[in-house]
MOPAC internal coordinates of N, CA, C and O (Angstrom, degrees):
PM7 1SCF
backbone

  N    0.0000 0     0.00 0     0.00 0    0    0    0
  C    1.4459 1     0.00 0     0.00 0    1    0    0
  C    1.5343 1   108.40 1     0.00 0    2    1    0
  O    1.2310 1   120.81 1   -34.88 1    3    2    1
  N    1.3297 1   116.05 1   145.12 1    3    2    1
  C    1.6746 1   113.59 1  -164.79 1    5    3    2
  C    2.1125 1    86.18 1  -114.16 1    6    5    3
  O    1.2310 1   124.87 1   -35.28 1    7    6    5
  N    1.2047 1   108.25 1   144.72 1    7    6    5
  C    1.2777 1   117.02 1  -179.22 1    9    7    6
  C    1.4793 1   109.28 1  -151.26 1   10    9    7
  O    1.2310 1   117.16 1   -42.66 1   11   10    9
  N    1.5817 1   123.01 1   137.34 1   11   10    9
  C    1.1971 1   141.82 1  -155.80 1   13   11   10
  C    1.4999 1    83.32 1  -112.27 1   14   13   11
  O    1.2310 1   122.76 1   -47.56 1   15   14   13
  N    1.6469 1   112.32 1   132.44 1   15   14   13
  C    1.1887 1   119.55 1   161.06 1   17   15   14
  C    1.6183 1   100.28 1  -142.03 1   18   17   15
  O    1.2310 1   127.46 1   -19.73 1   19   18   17
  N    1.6490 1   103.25 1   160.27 1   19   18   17
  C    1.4046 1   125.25 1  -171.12 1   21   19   18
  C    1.8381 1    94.16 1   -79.61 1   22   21   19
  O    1.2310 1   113.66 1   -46.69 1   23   22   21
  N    0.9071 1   129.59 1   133.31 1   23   22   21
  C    1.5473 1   140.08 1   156.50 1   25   23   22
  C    1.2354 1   126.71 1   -19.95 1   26   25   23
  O    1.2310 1   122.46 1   129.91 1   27   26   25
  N    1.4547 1   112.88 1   -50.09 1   27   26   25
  C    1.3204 1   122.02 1   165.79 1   29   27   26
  C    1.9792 1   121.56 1   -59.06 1   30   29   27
  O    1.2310 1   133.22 1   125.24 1   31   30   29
  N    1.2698 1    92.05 1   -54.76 1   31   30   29
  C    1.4039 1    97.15 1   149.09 1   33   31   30
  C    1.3645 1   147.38 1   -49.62 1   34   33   31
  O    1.2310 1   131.30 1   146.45 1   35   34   33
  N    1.1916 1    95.80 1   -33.55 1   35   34   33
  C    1.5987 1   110.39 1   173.33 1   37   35   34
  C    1.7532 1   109.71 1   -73.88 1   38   37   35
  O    1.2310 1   129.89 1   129.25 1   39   38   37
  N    1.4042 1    98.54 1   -50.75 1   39   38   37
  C    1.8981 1    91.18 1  -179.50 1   41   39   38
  C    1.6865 1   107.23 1   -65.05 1   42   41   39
  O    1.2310 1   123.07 1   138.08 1   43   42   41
  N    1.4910 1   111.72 1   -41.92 1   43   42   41
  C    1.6882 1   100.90 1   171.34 1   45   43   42
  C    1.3921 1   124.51 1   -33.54 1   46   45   43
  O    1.2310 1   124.86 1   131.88 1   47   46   45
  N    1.9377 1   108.28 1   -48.12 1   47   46   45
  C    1.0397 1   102.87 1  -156.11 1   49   47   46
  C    1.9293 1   106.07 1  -124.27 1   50   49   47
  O    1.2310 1   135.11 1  -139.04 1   51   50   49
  N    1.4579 1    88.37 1    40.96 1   51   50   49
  C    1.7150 1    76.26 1  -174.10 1   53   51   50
  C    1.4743 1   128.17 1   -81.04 1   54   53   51
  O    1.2310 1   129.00 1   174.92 1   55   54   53
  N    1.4795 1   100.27 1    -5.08 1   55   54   53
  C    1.6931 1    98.63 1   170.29 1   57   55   54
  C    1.0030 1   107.41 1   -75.05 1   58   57   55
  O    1.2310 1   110.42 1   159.30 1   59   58   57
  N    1.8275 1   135.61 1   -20.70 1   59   58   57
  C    1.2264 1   117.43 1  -171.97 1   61   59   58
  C    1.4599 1   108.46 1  -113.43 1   62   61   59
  O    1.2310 1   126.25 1  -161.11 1   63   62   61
  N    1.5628 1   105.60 1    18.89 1   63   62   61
  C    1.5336 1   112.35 1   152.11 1   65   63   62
  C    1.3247 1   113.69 1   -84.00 1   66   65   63
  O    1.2310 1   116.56 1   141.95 1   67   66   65
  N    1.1941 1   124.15 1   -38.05 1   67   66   65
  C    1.8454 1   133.77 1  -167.31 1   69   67   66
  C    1.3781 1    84.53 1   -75.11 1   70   69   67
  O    1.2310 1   109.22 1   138.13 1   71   70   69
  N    1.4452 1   137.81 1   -41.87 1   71   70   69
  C    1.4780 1   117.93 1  -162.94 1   73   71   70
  C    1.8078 1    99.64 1   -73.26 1   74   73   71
  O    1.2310 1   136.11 1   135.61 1   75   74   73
  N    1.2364 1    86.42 1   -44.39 1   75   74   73
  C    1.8706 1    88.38 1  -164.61 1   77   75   74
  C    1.7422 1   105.16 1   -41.73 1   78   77   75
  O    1.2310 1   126.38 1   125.53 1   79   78   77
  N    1.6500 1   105.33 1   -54.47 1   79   78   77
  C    1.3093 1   114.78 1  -175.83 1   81   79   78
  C    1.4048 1   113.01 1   -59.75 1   82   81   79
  O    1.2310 1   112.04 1   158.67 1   83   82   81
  N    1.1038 1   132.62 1   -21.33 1   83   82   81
  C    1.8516 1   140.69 1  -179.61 1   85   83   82
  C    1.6860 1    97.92 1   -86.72 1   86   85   83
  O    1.2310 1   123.82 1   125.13 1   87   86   85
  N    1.1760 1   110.28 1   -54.87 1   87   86   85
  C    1.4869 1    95.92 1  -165.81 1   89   87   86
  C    1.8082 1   106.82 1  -107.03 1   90   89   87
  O    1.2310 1   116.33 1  -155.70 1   91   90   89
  N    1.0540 1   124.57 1    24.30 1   91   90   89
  C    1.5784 1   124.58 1   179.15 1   93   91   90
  C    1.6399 1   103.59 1  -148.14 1   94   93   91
  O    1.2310 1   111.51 1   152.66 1   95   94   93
  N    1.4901 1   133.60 1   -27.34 1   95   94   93
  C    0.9120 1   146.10 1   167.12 1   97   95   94
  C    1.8856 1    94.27 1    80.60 1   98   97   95
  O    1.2310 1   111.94 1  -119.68 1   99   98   97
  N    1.3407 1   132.80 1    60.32 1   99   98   97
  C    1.2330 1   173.04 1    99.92 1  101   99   98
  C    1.5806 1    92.06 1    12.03 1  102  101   99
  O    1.2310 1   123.39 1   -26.80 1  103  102  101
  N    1.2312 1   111.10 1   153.20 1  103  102  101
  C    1.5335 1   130.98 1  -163.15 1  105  103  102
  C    1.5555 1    92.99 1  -160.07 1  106  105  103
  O    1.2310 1   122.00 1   -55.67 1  107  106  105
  N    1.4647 1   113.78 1   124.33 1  107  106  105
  C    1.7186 1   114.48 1   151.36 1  109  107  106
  C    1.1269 1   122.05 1  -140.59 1  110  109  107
  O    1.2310 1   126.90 1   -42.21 1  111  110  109
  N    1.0532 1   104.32 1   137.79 1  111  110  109
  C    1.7433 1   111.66 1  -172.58 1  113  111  110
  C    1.9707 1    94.94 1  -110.04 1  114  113  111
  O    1.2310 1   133.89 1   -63.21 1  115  114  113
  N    1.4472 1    90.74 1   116.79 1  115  114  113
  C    1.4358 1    94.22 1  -178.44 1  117  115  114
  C    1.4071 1   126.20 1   -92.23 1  118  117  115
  O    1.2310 1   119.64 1   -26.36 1  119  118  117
  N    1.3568 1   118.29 1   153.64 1  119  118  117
  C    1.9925 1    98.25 1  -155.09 1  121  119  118
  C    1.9073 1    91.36 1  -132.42 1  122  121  119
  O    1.2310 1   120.80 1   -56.70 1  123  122  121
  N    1.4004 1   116.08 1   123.30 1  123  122  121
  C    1.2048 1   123.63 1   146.98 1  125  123  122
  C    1.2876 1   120.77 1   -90.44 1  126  125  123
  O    1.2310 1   120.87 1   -44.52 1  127  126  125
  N    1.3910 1   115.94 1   135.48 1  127  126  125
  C    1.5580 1   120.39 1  -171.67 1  129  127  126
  C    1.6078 1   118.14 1    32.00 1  130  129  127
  O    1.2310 1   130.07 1  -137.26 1  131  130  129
  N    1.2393 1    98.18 1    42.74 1  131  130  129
  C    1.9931 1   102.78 1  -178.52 1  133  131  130
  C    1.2396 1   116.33 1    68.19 1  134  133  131
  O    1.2310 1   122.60 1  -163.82 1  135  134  133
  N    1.5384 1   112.62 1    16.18 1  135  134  133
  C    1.3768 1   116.91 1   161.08 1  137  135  134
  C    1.4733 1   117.73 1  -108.57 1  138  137  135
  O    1.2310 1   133.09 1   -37.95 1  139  138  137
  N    1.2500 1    92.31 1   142.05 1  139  138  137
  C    2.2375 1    91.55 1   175.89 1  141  139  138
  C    1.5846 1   112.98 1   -77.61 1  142  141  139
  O    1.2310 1   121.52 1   -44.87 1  143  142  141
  N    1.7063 1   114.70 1   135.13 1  143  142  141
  C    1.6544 1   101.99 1  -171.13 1  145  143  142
  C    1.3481 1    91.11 1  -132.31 1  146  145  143
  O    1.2310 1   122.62 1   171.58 1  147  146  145
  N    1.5062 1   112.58 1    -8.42 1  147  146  145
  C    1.8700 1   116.06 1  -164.43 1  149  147  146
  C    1.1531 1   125.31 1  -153.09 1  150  149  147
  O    1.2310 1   108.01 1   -50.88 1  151  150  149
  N    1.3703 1   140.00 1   129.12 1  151  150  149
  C    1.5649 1   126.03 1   163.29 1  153  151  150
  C    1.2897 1    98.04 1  -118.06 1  154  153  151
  O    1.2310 1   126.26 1   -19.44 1  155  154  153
  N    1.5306 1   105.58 1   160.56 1  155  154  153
  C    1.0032 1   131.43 1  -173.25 1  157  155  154
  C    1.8878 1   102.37 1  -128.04 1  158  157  155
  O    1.2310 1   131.21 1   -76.65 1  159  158  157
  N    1.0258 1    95.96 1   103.35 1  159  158  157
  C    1.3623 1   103.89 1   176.79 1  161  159  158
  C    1.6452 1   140.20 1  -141.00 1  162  161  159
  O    1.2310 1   108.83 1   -26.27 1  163  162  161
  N    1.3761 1   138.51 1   153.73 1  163  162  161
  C    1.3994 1   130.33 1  -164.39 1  165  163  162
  C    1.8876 1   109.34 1   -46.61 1  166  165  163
  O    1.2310 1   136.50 1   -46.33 1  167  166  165
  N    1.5548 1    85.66 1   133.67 1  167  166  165
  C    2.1589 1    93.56 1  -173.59 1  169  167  166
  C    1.8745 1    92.64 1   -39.94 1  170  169  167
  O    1.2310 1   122.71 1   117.39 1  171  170  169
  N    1.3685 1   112.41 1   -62.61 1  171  170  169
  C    1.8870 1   102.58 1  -166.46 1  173  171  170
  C    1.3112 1   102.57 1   -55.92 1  174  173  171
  O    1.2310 1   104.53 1   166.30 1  175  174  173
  N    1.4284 1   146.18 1   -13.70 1  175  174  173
  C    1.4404 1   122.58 1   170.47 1  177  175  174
  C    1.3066 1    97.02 1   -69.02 1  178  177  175
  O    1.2310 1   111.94 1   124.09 1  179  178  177
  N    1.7554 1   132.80 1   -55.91 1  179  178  177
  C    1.1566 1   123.30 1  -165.40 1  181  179  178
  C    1.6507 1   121.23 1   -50.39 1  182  181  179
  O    1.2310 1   124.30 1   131.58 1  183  182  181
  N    1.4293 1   109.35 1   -48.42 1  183  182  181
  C    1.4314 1   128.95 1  -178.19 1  185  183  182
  C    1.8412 1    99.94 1   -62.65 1  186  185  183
  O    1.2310 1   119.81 1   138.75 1  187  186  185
  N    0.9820 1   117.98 1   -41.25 1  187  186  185
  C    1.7466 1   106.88 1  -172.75 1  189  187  186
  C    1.6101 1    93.59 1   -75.67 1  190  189  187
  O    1.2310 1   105.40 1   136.52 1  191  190  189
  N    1.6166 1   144.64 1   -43.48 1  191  190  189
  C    1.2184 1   128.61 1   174.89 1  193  191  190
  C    1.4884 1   108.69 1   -69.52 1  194  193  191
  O    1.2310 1   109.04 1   134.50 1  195  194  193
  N    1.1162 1   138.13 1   -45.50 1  195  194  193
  C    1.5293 1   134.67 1   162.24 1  197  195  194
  C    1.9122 1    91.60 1   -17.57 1  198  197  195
  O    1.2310 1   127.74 1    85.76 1  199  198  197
  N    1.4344 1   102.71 1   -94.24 1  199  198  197
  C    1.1653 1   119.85 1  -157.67 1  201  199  198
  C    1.2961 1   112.98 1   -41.14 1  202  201  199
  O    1.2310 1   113.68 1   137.45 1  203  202  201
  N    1.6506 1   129.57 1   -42.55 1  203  202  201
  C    1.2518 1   144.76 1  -161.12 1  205  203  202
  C    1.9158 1    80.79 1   -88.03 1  206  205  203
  O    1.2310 1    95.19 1    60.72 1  207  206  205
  N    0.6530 1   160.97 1  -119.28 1  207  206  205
  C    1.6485 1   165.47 1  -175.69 1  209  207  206
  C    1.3858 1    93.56 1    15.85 1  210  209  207
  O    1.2310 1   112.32 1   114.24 1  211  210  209
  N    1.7966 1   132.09 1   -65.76 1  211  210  209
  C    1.0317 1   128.13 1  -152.67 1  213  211  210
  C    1.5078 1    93.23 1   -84.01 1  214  213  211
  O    1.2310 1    97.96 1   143.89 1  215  214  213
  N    0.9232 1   156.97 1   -36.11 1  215  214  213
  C    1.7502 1   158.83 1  -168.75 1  217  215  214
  C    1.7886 1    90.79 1   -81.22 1  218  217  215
  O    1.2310 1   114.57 1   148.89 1  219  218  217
  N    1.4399 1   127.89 1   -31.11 1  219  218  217
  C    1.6982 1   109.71 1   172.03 1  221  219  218
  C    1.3401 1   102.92 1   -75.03 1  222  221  219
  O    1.2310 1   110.07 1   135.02 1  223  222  221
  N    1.6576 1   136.24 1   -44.98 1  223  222  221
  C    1.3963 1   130.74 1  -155.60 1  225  223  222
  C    2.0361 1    90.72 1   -86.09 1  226  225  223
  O    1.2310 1   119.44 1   149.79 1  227  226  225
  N    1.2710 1   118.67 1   -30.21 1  227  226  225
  C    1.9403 1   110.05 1   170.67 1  229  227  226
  C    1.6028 1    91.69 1   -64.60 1  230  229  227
  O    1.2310 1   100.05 1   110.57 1  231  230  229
  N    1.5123 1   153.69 1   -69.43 1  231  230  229
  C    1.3669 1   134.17 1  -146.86 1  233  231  230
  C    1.9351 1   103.50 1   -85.29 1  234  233  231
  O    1.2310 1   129.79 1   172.70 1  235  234  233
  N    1.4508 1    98.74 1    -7.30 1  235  234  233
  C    1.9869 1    81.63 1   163.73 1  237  235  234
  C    1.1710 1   109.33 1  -107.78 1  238  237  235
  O    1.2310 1   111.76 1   175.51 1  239  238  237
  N    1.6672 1   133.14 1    -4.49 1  239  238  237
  C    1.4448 1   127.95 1   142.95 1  241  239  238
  C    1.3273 1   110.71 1   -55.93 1  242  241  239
  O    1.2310 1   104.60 1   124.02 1  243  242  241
  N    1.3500 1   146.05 1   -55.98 1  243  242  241
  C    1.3921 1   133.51 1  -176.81 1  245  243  242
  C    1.6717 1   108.75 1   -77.75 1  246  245  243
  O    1.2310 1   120.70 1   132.48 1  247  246  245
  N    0.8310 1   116.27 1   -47.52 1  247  246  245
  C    1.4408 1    93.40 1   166.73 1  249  247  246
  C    1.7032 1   128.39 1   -64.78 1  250  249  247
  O    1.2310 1   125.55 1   158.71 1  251  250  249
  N    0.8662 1   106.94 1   -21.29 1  251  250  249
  C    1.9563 1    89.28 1   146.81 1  253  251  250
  C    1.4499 1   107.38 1   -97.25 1  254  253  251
  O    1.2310 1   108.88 1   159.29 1  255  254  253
  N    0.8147 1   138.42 1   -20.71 1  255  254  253
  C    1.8886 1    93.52 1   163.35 1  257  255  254
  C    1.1639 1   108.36 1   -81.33 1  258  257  255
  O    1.2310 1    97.78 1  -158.24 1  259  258  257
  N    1.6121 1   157.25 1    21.76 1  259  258  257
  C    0.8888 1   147.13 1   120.50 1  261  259  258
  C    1.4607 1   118.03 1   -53.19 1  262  261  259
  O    1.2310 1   120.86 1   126.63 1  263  262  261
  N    1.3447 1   115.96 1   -53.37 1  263  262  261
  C    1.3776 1   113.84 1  -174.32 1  265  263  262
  C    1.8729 1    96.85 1   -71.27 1  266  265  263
  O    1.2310 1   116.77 1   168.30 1  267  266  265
  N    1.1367 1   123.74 1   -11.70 1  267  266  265
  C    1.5764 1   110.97 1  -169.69 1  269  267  266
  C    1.4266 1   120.22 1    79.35 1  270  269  267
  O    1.2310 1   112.24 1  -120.84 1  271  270  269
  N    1.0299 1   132.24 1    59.16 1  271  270  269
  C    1.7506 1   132.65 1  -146.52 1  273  271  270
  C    1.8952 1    78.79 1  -144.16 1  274  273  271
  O    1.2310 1   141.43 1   -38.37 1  275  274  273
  N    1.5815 1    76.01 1   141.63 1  275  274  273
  C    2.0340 1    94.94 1   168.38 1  277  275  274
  C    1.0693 1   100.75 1   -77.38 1  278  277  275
  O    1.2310 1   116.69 1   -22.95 1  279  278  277
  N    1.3843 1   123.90 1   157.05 1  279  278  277
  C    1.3993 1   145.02 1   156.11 1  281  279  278
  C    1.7464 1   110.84 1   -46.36 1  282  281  279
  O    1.2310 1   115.65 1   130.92 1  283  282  281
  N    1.0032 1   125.86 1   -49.08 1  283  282  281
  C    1.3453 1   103.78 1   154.13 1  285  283  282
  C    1.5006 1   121.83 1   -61.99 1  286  285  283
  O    1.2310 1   125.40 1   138.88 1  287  286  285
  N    1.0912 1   107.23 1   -41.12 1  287  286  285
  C    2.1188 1    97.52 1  -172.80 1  289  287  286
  C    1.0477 1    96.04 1   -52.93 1  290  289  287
  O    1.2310 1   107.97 1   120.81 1  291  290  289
  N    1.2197 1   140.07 1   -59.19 1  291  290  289
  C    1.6920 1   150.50 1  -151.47 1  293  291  290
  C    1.6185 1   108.38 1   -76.18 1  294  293  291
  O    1.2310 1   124.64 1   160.51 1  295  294  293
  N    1.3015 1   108.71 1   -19.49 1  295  294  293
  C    1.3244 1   101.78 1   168.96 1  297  295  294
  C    1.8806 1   118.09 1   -91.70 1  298  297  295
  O    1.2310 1   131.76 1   150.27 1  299  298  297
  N    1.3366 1    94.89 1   -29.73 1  299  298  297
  C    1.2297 1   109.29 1   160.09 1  301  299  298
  C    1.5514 1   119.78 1   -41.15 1  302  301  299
  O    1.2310 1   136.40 1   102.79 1  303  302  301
  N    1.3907 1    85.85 1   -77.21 1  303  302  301
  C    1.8550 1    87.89 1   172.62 1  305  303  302
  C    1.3248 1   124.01 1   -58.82 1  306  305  303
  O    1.2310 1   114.76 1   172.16 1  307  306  305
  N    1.1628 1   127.53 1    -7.84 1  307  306  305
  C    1.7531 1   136.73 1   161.23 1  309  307  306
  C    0.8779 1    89.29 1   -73.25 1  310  309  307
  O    1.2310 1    98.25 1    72.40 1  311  310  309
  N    1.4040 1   156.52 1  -107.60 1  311  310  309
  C    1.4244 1   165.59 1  -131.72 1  313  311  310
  C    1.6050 1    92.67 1   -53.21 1  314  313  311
  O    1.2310 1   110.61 1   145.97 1  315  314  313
  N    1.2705 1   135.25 1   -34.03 1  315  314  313
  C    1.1616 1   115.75 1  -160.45 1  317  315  314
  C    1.4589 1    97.80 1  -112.83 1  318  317  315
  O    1.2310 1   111.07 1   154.46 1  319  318  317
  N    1.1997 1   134.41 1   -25.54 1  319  318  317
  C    1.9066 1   128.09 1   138.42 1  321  319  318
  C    1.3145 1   126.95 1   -41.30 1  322  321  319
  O    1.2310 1   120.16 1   148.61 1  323  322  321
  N    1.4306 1   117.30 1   -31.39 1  323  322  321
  C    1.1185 1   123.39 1   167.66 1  325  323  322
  C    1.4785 1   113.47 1   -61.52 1  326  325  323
  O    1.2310 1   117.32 1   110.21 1  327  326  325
  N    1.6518 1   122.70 1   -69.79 1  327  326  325
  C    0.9360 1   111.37 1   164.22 1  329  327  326
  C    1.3339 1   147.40 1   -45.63 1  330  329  327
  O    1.2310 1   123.72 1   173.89 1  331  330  329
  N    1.1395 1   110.47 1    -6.11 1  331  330  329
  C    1.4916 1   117.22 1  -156.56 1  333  331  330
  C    1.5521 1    99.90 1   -96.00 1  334  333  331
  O    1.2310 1   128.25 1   145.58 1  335  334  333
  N    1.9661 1   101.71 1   -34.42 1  335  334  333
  C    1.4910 1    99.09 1  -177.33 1  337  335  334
  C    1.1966 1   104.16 1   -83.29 1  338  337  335
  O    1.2310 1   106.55 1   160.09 1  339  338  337
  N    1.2401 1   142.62 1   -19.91 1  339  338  337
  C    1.3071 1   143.62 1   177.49 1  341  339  338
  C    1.5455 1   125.08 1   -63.35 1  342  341  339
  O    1.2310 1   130.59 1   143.91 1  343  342  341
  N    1.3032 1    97.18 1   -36.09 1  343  342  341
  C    1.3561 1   102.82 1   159.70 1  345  343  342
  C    1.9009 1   130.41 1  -111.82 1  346  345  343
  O    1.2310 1   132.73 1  -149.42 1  347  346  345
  N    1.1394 1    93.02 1    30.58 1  347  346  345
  C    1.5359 1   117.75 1   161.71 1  349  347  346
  C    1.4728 1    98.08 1    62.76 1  350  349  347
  O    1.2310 1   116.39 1  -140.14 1  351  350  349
  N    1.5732 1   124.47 1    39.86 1  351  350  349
  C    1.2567 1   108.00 1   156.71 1  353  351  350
  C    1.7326 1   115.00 1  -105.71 1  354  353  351
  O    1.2310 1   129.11 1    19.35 1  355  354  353
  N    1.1744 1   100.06 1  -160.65 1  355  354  353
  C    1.2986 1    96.61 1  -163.25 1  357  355  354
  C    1.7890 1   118.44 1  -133.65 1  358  357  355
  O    1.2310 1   120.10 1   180.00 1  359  358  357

């Protein structure tokens, strides 16, 4: 279950966030001033986005040296893929 808590809340209650997430596999998305700055979530969620992040930035490293692109261009175009999915374009 994924659950939004206020910050203040979260330091009150973070031992019984770490338990929730160990033994229920618990999700929190932590909120300063009604903004999200943190989740707190099970280590294999972290480790499968770890892993999945580093296998997207290895296939847009090989695809510019396929395409032949400088290390700046290619970072360029990361930065600007990045953004693009972030803000849901395409």
């Amino acid at each position: 279950m994924e659950k939004t808590v206020p910050a203040f809340e979260a330091r009150r209650q973070f031992g019984k966030m770490l338990q929730d997430v160990l033994s229920r596999g618990d999700k929190y998305v932590v909120e300063r001033h009604g903004e999200p700055v943190a989740a707190v979530v099970p280590i294999e969620v972290y480790e499968q986005w770890k892993r999945s992040r580093e296998a997207f930035f290895a296939r847009l490293r090989d695809a510019a040296k396929k395409a032949n692109m400088t290390p700046e261009e290619a970072d360029a175009f990361a930065e600007e893929t990045v953004l693009a999915v972030r803000s849901g374009r395409k």
